[in-house]
N, C-alpha and C positions, 0 to 999 in steps of 0.2 A: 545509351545502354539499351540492352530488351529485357523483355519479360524474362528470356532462359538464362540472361545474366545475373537478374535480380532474384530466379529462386536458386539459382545457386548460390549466389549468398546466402542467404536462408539454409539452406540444406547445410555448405559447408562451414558456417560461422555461428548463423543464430540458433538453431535447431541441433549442432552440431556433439552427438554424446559423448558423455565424460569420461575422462578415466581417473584411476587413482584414488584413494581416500575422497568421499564424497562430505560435501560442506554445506553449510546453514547459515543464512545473516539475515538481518532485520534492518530494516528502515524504519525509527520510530518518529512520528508528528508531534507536536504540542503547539496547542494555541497561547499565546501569551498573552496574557487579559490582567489589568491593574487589580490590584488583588481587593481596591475599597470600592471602586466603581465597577469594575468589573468590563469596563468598555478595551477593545482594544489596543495593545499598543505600537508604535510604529517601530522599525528596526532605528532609525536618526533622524532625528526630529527636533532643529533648536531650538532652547526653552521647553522643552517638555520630557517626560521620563520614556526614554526609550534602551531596547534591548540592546541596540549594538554596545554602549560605553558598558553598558555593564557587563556583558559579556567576554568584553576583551579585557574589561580587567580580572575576572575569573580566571579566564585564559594564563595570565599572565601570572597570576597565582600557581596556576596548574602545570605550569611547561608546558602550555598548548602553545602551537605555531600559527599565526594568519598566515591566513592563503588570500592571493590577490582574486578580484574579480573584478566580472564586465559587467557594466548596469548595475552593480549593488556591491557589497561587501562579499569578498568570496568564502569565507567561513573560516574556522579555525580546526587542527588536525591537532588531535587529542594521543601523548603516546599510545595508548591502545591498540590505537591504528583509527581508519575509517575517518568520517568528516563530519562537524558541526557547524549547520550552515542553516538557510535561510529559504522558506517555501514564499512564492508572491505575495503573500496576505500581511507578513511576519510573522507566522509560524515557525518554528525553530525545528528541524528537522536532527537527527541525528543518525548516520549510515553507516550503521557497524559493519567494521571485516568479515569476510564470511570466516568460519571457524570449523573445525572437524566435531565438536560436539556443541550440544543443545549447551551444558553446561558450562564450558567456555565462553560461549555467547555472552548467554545471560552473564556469567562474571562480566564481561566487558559493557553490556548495557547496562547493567547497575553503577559500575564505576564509573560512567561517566554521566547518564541520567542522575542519579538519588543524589549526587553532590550541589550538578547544574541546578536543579529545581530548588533545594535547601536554601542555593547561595540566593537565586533568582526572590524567594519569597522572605528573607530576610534585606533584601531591597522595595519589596511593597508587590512585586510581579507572580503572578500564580502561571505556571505551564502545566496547562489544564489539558489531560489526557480522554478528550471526548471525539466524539465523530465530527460534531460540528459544533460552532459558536451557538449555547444556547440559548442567550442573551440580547445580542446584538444585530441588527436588521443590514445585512446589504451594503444601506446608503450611509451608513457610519463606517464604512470601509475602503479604503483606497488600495490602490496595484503599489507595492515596497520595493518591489523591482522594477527596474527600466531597459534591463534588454531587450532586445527587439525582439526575442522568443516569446518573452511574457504578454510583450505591449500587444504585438501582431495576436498572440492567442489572445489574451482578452479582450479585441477588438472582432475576432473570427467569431467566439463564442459569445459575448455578446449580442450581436447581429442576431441567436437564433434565439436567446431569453434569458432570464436572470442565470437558470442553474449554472452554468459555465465560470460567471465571476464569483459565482456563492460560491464553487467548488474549488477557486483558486485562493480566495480571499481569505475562506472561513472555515472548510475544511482539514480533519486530522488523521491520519490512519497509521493501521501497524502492517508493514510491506514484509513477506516474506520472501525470500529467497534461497532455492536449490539447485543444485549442479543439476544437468541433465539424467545422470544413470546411465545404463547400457543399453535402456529402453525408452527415448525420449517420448515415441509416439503413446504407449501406456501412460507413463505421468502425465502428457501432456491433457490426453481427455480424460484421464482421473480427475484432475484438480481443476478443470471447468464442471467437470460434474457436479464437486465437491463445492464450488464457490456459492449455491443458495446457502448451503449449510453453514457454514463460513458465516456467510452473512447474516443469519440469524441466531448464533451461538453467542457473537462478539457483539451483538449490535449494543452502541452507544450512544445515539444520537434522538433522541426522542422529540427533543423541544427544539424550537426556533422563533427565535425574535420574539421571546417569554413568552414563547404560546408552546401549545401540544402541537406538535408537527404532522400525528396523523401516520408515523411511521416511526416501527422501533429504530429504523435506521434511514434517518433521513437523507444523510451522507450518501449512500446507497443511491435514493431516490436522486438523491442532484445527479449523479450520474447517470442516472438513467435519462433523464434530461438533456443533456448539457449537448449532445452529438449522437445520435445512433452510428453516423457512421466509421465512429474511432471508438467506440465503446462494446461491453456486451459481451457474452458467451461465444466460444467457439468451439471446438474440438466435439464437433458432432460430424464432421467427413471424413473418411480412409484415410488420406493425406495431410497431416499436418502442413507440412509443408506449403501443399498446394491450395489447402485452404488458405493459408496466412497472407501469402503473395495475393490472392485476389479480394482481401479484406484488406491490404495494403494498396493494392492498384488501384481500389473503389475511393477510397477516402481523400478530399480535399485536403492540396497541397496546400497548406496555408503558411507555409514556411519560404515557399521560392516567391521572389521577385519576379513580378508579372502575371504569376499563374491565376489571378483574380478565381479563387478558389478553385480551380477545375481541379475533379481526379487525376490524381497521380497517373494512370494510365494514359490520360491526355497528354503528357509532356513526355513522355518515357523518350523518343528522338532528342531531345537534346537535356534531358536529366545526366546530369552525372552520379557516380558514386556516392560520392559527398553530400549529394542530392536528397540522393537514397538512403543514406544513415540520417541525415536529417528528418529527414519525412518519417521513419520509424520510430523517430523521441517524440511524433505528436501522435499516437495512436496508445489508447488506453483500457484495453481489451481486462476482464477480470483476471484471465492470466496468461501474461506477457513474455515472450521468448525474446531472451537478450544476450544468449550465448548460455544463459542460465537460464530457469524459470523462474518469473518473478509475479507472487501471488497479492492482489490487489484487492481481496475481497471483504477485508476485516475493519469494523471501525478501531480510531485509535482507544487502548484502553489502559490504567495504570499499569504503574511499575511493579505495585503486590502482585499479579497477573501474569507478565510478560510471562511464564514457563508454562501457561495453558495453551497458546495458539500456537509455541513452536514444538511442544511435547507432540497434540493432534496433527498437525502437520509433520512432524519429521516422524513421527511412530507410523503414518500412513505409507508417505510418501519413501521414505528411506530403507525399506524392509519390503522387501518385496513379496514376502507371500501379503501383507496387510495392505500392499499396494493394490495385487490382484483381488483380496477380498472387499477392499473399497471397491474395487471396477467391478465386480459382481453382484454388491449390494446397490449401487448408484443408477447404474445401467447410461442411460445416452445425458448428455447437457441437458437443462432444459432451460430456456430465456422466461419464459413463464412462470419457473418458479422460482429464479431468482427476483423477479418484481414482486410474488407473493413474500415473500422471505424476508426483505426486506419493510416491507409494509407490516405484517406481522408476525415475523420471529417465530421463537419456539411456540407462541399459541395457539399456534397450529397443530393438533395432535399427530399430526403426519409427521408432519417436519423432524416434530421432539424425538418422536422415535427413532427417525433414522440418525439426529445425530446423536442419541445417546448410543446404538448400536457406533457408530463411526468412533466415539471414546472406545468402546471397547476394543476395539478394531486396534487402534492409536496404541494402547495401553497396552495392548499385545506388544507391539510392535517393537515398541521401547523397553519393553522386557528382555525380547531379542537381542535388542541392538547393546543391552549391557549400563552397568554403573557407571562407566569410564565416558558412556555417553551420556546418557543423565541423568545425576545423583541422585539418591533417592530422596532426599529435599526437595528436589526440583520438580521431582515426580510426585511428589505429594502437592504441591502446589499446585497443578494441573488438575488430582484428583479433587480433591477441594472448588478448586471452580467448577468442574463439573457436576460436584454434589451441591453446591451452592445456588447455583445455576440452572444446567443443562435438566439437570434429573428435574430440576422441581418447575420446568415448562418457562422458565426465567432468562431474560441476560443483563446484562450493564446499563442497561436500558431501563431497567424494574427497580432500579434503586434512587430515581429519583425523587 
């Protein structure tokens, strides 16, 4: 394949805008950690208390379906819709449907979260909604998966330092996802702009291996570590597009056979398609074009919560006069201050400001968009963490 084969991909598939009623879904993380020790626990593990048996017999409780897998257990499919399944470390992830309203959502990640965690800690298990394990060091951690996706990555990241296996091991997040719009290029450099802020509203992560970590969001910081060349802000060029392809052509194949890391660009003669969708599931940009956008910037944070990061986000993102007034108050990306933002949060009197301006912004926006999209419950919960929080120069971080 070439280069003009590969952004046309891009143009007509990943990047490609939406039509029709636009939709919202969440990926939420949990770390599983023994609720008396507090040390991690493995997915199947004989003679020891692990997630999988328990799991499936929740499951089975529940009308949940297994789904087979390669390398590991492939997860269980919840009627709701969406999949509960399994991050490298034993993290238990949960990837809700996208849905036409905020409020929909949230029904569907309550109902399937608030039950899971109840059943999980009346078995001894805590699914702790943090950024990162704040307890446990690294070397008390093993890879739960054995696909060659997982092995081969944390053998690639590895090679370049801790951050890559901490980020796979020990790591939590809440993933947001939006349909493109009519204007994918607007959203797309709004919500790289937006991702310091992001990262500093939600941050969770403060401690590591029982120490201060030295960052409200240390989560954050592994990534910033872990690869510059698959990580990081973008949406500071004209071209979406044209930027992506060349932040994809730069980054080490670590996925094909043979390529002994080179750029993607280096193999493009005998890369195939396959190749190429492959090599896009190893790139981990703050916000990732998948046909959708999918926002990567938040630590993971409870369940009381989940209706603040998707109220802020879809009252921005999904209303487009609040769109344009994000992209007016934000102005270009900046890599710089998402490394500040992450290190320290709303303490920054800068930062606070703009993201309490960005709530209001949000709150507009949701006003707009109506009760049918999210009730006014939902929307008070969102206020709430930001008067909790955001206003008083605080995040999830401050509570420990």
């Amino acid at each position: 394949m070439t280069a003009e084969l590969f952004e046309r991909d891009l143009r007509d598939r990943v990047f490609r805008p939406g039509s029709g009623p636009e939709r919202i879904g969440a990926e939420v993380e949990m770390l599983v950690l023994d609720a008396d020790t507090l040390a991690p626990v493995p997915i199947c593990a004989p003679g020891r208390v692990s997630s999988l048996p328990l799991l499936r017999r929740f499951a089975a409780r529940r009308g949940w379906r297994e789904a087979l897998g390669y390398g590991g257990p492939g997860g269980f499919l919840p009627p709701e819709g969406g999949v509960v399944s399994w991050e490298p470390g034993g993290q238990i992830e949960y990837s809700a449907p996208p849905c036409t309203s905020v409020t929909a959502l949230l029904g569907v990640l309550r109902g399937v979260v608030l039950p899971l965690r109840a059943w999980m800690a009346d078995h001894g298990l805590e699914l702790r909604s943090v950024g990162i394990d704040p307890t446990n060091h690294l070397a008390s951690t093993s890879l739960q998966l054995s696909a060659h996706r997982y092995v081969r990555m944390d053998e690639y990241l590895a090679a370049i330092g801790p951050a890559g296996p901490r980020m796979m091991r020990q790591t939590a997040s809440l993933q947001v996802n939006l349909d493109w719009g009519t204007d994918p290029d607007l959203r797309w450099r709004t919500l790289n702009a937006l991702a310091p802020y992001l990262t500093a509203i939600f941050a969770n992560s403060p401690d590591y291996a029982g120490e201060p970590a030295g960052h409200q969001s240390f989560r954050a910081h592994s990534w910033r570590e872990l690869d510059p060349l698959r990580t990081g802000i973008l949406g500071v060029e004209d071209d979406p597009v044209g930027e992506y392809l060349r932040f994809a052509l730069n980054a080490p194949a670590i996925l094909l056979d043979g390529a002994d890391d080179s750029p993607f660009h280096a193999l493009m003669g005998e890369a195939t398609q396959d190749h190429w969708w492959t090599h896009l599931t190893t790139l981990f940009p703050e916000v990732r074009p998948k046909g959708y956008v999918e926002v990567r910037s938040l630590d993971a944070v409870p369940p009381e919560w989940y209706a603040a990061p998707l109220a802020l986000l879809a009252g921005i993102a999904l209303h487009r006069a609040s769109l344009l007034d994000a992209a007016d108050l934000l102005r270009a990306p900046d890599a710089a201050l998402l490394v500040r933002a992450g290190q320290v949060g709303l303490r920054d009197p800068a930062i606070q400001q703009v993201a309490c301006d960005l709530w209001e912004i949000a709150f507009r926006g949701c006003s707009a968009l109506g009760e049918s999209f999210i009730a006014p419950s939902d929307l008070e919960q969102a206020r709430t963490f930001r008067d909790s929080y955001t206003c008083r120069g605080r995040s999830p971080a401050d509570d420990r």
